[in-house]
KOLLUMGU-953725 format. One record per residue (C-alpha): chain; x, y, z. Coordinates in Angstrom, 2 decimals. Layout:
REM residues N
+------+---------+---------+---------+
: kegu :      px :      py :      pz :
+------+---------+---------+---------+
:    A :       X :       Y :       Z :
...
+------+---------+---------+---------+
END
This chain:
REM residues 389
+------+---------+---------+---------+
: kegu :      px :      py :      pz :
+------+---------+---------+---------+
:    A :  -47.95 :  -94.60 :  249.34 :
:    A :  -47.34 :  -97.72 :  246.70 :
:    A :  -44.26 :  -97.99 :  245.26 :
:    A :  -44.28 :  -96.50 :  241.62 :
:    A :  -42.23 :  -99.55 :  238.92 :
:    A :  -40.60 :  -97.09 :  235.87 :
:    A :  -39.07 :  -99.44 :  233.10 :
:    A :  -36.82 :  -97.37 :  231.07 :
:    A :  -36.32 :  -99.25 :  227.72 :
:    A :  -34.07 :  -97.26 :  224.57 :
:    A :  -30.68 :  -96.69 :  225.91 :
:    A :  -27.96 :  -98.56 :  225.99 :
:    A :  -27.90 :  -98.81 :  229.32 :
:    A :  -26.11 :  -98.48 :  232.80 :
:    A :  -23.33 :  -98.18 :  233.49 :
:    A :  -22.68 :  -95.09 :  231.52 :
:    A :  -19.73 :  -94.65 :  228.94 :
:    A :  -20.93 :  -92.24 :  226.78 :
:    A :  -24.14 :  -91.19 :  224.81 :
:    A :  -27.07 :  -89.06 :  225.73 :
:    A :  -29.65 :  -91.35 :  226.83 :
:    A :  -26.82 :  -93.10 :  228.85 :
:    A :  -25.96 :  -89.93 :  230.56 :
:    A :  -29.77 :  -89.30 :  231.70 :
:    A :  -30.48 :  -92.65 :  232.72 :
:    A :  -27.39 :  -93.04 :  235.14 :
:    A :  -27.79 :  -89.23 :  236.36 :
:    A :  -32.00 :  -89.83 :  236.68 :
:    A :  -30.86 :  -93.23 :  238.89 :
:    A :  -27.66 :  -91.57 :  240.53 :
:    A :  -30.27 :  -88.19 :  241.75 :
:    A :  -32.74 :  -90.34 :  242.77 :
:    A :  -34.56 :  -88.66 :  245.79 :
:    A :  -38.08 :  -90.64 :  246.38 :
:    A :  -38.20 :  -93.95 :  248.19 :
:    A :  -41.45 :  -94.33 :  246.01 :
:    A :  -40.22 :  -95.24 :  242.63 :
:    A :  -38.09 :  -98.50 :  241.55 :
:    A :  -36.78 :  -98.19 :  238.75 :
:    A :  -36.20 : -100.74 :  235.96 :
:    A :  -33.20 :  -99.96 :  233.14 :
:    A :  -33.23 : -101.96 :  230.09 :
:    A :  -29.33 : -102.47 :  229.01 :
:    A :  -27.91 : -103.93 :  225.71 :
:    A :  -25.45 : -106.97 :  226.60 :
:    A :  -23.95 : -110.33 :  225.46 :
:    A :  -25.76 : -112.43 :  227.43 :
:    A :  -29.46 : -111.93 :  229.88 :
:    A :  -28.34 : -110.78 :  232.84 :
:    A :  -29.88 : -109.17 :  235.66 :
:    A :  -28.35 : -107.28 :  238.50 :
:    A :  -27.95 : -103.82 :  240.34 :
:    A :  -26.70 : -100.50 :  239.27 :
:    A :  -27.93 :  -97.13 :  241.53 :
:    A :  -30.50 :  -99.06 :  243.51 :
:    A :  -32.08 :  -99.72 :  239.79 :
:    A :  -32.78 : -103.13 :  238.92 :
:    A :  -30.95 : -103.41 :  235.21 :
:    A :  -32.09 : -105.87 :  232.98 :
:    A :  -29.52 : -106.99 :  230.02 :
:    A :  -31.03 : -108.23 :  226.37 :
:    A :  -29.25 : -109.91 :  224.03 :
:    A :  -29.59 : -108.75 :  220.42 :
:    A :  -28.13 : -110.14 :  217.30 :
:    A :  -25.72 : -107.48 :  215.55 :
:    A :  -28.34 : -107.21 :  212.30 :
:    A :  -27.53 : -103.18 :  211.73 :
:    A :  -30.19 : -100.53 :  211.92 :
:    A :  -32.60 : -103.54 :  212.93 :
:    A :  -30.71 : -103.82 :  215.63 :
:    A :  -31.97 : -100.93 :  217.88 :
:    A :  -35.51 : -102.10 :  217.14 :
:    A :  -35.25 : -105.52 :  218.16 :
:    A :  -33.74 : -104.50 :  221.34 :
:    A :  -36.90 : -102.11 :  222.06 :
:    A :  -39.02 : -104.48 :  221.19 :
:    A :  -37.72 : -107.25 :  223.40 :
:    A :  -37.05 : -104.75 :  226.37 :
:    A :  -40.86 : -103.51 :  226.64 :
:    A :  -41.59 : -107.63 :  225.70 :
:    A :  -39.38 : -108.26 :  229.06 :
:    A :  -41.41 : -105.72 :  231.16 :
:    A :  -44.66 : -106.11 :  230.27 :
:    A :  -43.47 : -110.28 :  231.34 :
:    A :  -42.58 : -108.76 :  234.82 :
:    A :  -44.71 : -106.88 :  235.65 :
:    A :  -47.39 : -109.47 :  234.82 :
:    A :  -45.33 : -112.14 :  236.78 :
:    A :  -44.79 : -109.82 :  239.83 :
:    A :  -48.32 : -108.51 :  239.69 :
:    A :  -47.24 : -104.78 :  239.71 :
:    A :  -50.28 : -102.38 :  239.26 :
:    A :  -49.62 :  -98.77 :  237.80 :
:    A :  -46.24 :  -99.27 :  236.08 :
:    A :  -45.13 :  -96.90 :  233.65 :
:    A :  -42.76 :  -98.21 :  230.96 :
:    A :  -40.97 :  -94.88 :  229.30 :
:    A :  -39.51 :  -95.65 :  226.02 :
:    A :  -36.40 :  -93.23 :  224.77 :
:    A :  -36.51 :  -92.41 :  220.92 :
:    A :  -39.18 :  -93.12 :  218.79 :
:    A :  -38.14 :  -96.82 :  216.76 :
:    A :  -40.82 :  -98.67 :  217.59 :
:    A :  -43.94 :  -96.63 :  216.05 :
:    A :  -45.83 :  -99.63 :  213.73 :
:    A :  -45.38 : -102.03 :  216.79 :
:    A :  -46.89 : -100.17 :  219.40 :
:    A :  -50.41 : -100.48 :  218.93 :
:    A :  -49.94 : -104.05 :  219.81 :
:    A :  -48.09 : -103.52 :  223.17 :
:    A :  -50.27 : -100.39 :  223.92 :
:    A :  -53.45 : -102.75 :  224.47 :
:    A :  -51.75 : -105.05 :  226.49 :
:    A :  -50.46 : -102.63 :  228.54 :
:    A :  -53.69 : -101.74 :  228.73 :
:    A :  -55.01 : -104.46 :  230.57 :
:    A :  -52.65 : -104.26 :  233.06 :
:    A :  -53.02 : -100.80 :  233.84 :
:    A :  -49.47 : -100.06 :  232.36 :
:    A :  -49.10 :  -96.21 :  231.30 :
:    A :  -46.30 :  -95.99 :  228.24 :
:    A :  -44.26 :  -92.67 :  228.21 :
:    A :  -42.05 :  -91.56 :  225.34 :
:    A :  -38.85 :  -89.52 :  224.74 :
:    A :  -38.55 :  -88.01 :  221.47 :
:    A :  -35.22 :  -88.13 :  220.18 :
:    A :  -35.12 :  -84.51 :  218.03 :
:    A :  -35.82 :  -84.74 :  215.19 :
:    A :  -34.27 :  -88.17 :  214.28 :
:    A :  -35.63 :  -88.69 :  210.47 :
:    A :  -33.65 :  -85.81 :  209.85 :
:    A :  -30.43 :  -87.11 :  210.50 :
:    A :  -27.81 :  -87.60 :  207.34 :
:    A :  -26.48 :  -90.83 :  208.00 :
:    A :  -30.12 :  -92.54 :  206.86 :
:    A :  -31.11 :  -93.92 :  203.85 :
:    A :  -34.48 :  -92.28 :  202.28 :
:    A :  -36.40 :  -95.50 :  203.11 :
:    A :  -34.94 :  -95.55 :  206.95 :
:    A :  -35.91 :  -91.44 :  207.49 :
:    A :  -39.13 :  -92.51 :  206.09 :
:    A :  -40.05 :  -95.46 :  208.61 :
:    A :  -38.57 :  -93.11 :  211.55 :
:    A :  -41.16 :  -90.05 :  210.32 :
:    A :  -43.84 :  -92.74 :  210.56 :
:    A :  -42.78 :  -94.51 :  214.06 :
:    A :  -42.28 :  -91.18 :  215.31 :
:    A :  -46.33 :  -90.25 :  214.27 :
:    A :  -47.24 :  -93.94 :  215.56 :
:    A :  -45.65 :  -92.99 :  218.99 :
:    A :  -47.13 :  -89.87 :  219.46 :
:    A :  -50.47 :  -90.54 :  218.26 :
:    A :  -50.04 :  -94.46 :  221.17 :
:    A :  -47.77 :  -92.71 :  224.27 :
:    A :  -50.50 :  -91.50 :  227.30 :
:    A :  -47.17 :  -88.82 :  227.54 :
:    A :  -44.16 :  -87.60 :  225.36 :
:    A :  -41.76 :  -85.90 :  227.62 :
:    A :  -39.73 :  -83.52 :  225.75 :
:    A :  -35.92 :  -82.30 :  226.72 :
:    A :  -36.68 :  -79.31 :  224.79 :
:    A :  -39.04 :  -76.64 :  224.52 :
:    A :  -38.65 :  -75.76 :  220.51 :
:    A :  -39.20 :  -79.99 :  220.23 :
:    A :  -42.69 :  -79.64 :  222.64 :
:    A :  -44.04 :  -77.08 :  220.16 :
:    A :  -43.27 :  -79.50 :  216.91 :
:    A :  -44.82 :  -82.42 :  218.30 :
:    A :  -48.20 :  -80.14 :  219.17 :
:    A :  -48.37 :  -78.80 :  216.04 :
:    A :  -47.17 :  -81.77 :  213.89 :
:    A :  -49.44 :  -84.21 :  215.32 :
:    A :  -52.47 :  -81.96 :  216.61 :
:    A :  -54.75 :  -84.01 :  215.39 :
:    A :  -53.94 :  -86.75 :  217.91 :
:    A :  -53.64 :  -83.82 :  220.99 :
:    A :  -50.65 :  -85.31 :  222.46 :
:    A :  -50.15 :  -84.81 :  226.25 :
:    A :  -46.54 :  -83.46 :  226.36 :
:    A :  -44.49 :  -81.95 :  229.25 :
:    A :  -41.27 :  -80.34 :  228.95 :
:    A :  -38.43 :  -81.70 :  231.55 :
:    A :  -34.81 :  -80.30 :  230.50 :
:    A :  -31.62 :  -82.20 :  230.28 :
:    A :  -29.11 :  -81.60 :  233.36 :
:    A :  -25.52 :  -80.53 :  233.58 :
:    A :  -22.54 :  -81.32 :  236.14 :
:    A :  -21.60 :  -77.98 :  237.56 :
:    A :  -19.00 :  -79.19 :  239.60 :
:    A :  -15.43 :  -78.20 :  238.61 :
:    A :  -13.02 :  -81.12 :  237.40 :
:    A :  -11.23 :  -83.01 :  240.53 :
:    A :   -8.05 :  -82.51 :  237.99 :
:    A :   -5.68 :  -80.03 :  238.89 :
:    A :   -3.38 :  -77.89 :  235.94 :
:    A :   -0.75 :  -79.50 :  237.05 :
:    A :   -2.26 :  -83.32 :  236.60 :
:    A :   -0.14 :  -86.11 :  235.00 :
:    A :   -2.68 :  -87.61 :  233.06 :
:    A :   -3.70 :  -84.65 :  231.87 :
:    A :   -0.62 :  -82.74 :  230.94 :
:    A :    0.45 :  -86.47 :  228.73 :
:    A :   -2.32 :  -85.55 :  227.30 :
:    A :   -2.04 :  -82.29 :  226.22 :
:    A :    1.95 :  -83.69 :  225.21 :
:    A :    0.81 :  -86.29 :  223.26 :
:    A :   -2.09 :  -84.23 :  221.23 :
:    A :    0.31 :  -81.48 :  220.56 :
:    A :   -2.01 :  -78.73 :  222.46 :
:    A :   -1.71 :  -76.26 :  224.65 :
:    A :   -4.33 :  -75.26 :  227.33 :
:    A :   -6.42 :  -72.34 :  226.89 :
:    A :   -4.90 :  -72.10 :  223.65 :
:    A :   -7.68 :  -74.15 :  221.83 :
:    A :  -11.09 :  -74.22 :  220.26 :
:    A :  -12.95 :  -77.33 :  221.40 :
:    A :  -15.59 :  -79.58 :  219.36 :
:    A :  -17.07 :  -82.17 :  221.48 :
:    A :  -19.76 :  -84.28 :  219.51 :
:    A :  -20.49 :  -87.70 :  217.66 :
:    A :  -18.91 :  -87.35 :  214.55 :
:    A :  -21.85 :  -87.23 :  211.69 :
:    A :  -23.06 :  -84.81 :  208.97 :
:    A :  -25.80 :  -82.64 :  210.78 :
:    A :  -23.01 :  -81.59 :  213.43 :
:    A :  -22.18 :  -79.24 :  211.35 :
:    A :  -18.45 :  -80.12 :  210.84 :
:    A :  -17.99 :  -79.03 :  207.28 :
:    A :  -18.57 :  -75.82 :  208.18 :
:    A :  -17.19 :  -75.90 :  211.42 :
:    A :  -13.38 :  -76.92 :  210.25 :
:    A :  -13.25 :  -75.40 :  206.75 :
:    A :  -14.84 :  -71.50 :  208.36 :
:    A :  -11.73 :  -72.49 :  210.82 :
:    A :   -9.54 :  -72.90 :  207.88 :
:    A :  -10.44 :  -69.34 :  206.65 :
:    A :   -9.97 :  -68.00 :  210.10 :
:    A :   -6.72 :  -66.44 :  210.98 :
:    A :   -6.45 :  -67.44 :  214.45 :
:    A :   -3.18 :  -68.76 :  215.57 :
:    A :   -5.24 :  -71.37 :  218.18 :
:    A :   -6.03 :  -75.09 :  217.21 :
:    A :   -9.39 :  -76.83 :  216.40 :
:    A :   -9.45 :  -79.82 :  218.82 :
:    A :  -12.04 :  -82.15 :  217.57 :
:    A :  -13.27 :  -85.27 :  220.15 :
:    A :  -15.64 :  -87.68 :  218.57 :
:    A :  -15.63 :  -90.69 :  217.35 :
:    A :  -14.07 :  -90.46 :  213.87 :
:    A :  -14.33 :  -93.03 :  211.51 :
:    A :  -12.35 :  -93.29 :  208.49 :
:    A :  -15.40 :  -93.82 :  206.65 :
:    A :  -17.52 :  -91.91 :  203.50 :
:    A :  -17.99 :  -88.90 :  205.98 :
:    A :  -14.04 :  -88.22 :  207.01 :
:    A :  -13.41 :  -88.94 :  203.42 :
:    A :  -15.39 :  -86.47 :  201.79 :
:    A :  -14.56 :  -84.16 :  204.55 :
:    A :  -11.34 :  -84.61 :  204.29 :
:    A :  -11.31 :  -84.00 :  199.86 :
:    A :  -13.76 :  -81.13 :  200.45 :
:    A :  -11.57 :  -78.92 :  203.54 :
:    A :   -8.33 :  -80.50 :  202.67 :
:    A :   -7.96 :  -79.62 :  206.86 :
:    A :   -5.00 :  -82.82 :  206.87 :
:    A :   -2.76 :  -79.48 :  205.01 :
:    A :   -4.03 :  -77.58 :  208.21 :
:    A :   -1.77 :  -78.30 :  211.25 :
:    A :   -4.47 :  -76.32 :  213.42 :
:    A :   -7.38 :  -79.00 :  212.89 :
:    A :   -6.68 :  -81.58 :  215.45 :
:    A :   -9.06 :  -84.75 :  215.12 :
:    A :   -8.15 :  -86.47 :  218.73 :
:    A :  -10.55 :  -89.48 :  219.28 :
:    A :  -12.51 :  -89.80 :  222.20 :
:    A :  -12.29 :  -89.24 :  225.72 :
:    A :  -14.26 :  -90.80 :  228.46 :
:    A :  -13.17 :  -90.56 :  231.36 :
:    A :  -15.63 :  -87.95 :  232.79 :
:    A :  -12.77 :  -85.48 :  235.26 :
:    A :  -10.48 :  -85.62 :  232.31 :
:    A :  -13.14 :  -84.42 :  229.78 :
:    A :  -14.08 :  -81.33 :  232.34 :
:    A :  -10.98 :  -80.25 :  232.75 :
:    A :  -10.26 :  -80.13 :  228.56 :
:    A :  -13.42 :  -78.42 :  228.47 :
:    A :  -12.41 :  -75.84 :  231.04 :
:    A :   -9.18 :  -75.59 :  229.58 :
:    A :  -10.29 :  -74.77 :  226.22 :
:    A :  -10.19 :  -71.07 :  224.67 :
:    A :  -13.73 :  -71.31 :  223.25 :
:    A :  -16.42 :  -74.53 :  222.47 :
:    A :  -17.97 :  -74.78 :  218.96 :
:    A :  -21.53 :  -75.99 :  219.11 :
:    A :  -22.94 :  -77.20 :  215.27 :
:    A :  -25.47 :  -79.47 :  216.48 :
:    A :  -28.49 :  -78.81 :  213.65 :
:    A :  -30.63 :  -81.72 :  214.86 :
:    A :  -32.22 :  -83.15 :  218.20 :
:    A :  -33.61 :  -81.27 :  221.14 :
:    A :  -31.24 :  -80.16 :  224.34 :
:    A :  -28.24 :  -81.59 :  223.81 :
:    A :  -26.18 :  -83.06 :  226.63 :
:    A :  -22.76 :  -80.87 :  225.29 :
:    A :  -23.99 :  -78.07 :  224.56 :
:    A :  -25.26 :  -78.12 :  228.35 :
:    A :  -22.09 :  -79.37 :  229.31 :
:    A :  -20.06 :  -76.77 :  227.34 :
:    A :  -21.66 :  -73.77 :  229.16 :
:    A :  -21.33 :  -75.34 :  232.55 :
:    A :  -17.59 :  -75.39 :  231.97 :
:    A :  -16.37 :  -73.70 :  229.27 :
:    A :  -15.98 :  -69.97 :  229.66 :
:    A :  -17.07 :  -68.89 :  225.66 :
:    A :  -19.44 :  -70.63 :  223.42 :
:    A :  -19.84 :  -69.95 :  219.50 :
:    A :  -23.35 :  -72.03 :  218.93 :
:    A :  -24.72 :  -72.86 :  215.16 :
:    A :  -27.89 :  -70.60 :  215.21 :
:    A :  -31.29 :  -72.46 :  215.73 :
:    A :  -33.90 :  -72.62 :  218.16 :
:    A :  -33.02 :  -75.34 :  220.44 :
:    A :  -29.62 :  -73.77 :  221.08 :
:    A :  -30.84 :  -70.43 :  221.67 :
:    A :  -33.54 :  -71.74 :  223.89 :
:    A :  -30.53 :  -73.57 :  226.02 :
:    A :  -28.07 :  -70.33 :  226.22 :
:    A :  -29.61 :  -67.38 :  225.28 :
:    A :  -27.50 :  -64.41 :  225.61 :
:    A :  -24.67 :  -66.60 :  227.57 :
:    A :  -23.20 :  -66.94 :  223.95 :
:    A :  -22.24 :  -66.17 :  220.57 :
:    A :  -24.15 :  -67.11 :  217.45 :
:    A :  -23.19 :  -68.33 :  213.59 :
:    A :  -25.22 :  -69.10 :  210.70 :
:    A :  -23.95 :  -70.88 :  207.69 :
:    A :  -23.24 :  -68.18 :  205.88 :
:    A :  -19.46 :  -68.01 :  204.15 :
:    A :  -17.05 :  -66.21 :  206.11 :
:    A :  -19.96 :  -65.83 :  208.98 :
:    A :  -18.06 :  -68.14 :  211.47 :
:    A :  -14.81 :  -67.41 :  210.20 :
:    A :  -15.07 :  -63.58 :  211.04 :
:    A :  -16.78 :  -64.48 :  214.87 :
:    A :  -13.59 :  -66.89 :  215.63 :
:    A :  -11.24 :  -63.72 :  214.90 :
:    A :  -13.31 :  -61.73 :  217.20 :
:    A :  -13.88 :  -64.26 :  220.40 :
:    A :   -9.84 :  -63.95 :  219.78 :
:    A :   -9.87 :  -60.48 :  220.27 :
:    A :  -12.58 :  -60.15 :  223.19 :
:    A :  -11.49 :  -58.80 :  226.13 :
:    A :  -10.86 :  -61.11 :  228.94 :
:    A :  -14.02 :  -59.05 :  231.25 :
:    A :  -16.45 :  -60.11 :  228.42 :
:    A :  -15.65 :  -63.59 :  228.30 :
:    A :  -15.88 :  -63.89 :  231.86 :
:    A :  -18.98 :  -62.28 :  231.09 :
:    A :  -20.79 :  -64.65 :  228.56 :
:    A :  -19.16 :  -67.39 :  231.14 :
:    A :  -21.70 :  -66.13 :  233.96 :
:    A :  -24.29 :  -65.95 :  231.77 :
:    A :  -24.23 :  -69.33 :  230.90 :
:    A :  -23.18 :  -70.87 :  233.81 :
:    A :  -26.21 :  -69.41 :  235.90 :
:    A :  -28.07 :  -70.12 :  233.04 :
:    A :  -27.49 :  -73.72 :  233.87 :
:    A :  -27.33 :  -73.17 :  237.27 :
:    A :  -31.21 :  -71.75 :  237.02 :
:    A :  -32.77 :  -74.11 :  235.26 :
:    A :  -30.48 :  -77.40 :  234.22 :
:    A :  -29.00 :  -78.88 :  237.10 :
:    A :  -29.38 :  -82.84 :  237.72 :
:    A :  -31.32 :  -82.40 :  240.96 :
:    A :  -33.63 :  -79.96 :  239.05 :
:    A :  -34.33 :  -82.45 :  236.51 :
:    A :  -34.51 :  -85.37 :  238.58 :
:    A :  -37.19 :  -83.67 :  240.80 :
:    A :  -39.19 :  -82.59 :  238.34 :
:    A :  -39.15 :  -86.37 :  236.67 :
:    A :  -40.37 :  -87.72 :  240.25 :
:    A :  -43.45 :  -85.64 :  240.55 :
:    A :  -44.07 :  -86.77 :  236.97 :
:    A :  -43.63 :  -90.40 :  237.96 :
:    A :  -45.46 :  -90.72 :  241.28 :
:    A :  -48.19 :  -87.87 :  240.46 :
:    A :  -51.17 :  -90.30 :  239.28 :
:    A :  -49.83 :  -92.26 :  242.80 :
:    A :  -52.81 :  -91.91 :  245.51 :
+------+---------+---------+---------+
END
């Protein structure tokens, strides 16, 4: 059997600190199970640089800092560096899969060269991405259109989500997209930390928190999360627990008017924390925690709400479709309704401990079932090597 070349081009890279994309790329590499596929990762650096990283040979691009260009100059020079390798190492039946959709009005032009050297181009979907708050109308507009551009070029758009597979068929029907639905995967492996840990018990010290005796908020730190109404329904709540917020916070426009519209700095519950990476101490806050809130409005599958119900005994999820689809009845539900998420914290405060454990089986064989890493990883080989005779 020939070997099957996969150039992944849109994330970051390997490594992994933190990020989606990141996440699956080191996990896809990390799982990897057939001797018949080399993969090829595509990493933002400094300087060009190749070398190793989970067998995968990872490719570093330098791009100038130029702002929301930024990402699209780096996609554009990753799939200009493959399509150069492959042609110099005269691979046949490569398959260059492209995460997010940035580079819509440019891929006609790589498409037919890709063409000519038998070079299949996959796509990734990133949710619903023109949606997202933090773009301008002009930016949500060219991501709509790249997004349309992508579809209507890829020979396959995988899709993390189920509710996002039904969009793109019925958005762009007229193009009859091949799609495929591969979920995202979860670490079900308890934290190496024990209660007892240094590291984290400083922690705890120096955030002012006690375990178990916290609702949790793990997420990057922008408007569609949900965290207006996540913090100021807390606020209304009368639960005696903290809000323990880890994201990136920025003292920027968002915190600002966040901060003038909850006035949550008069709340001593609301606990913004900053990040935390390192990936035993992150398990073992999210194990530790009373409850996770989930307020993720845009995107497919998202890596912590996966991660939340693999860990975290009871989850209170924003209700929409791609949450649903990832937990179904292995958690709670809120809308935005006033009062709506207020009232649910004061009852998860008052369930009794046999139904929490409850919801926590639910979800956790829910994950078990049908988003584990090997899972995943398996099903992404036989989509790689399938068209392999």
């Amino acid at each position: 059997m020939k070997e099957k070349n996969v150039f992944i081009i849109g994330s970051k890279g390997i490594p992994s600190n933190y990020g989606g994309y990141e996440t699956f790329v080191e996990n896809l590499t990390f799982y990897k199970k057939s001797e018949n596929i080399k993969y090829h990762i595509a990493c933002i650096g400094d300087k060009e640089e190749i070398y190793e990283h989970n067998k995968a040979r990872c490719f570093k691009i330098k791009v100038p800092n130029i702002g929301p260009a930024k990402a699209i100059i780096y996609d554009l020079k990753a799939i200009k560096s493959s399509i150069k390798y492959i042609r110099e190492n005269k691979i046949e039946d490569a398959i260059i899969y492209i995460l997010a959709c940035r580079i819509g009005p440019f891929l006609g032009h790589y498409k037919n060269i890709c063409k000519k050297y038998g070079i299949k181009i996959y796509i990734n979907p990133d949710g619903h991405e023109w949606l997202r708050a933090k773009w301008s109308k002009p930016i949500k507009k060219y991501w709509k259109i790249s997004e349309k551009l992508m579809v209507k070029k890829a020979d396959l758009v995988i899709c993390d989500s189920k509710n996002i597979e039904k969009y793109i068929k019925e958005s762009y029907k007229k193009y009859n997209p091949k799609t495929t639905f591969i979920a995202y995967g979860a670490d079900l492996e308890k934290s190496k930390l024990s209660d007892d840990d240094i590291k984290l018990n400083e922690w705890y010290k120096e955030k002012n928190v006690k375990p178990n005796n916290y609702y949790l908020i793990v997420g990057r730190f922008v408007p569609e999360n949900n965290y207006k109404t996540m913090i100021s329904e807390f606020m209304k709540s009368k639960t005696k627990k903290d809000l323990v917020i880890i994201t990136n916070v920025e003292k920027n426009k968002f915190y600002e008017d966040l901060k003038r519209e909850t006035g949550f700095e008069k709340d001593s519950r609301i606990k913004f924390v900053g990040t935390v990476y390192e990936k035993e101490l992150i398990k073992k806050i999210r194990e530790n925690a009373y409850a996770y809130l989930h307020g993720h409005s845009v995107g497919g599958t998202n890596p912590s709400l996966i991660e939340a119900l693999a860990t975290t005994k009871l989850n209170l999820l924003y209700d929409v479709g791609f949450n649903r689809e990832v937990a179904e009845d292995g958690a709670l539900y809120w809308n935005l309704e006033d009062m709506n998420l207020a009232k649910l914290i004061e009852q998860s405060d008052n369930l009794k401990e046999e139904n929490v454990e409850a919801l926590s089986q639910i979800g956790k064989s829910r994950i078990k079932r049908e988003y584990t890493w090997e899972k995943v990883v398996d099903i992404y080989e036989k989509v790689f090597i399938k068209n392999i005779q």
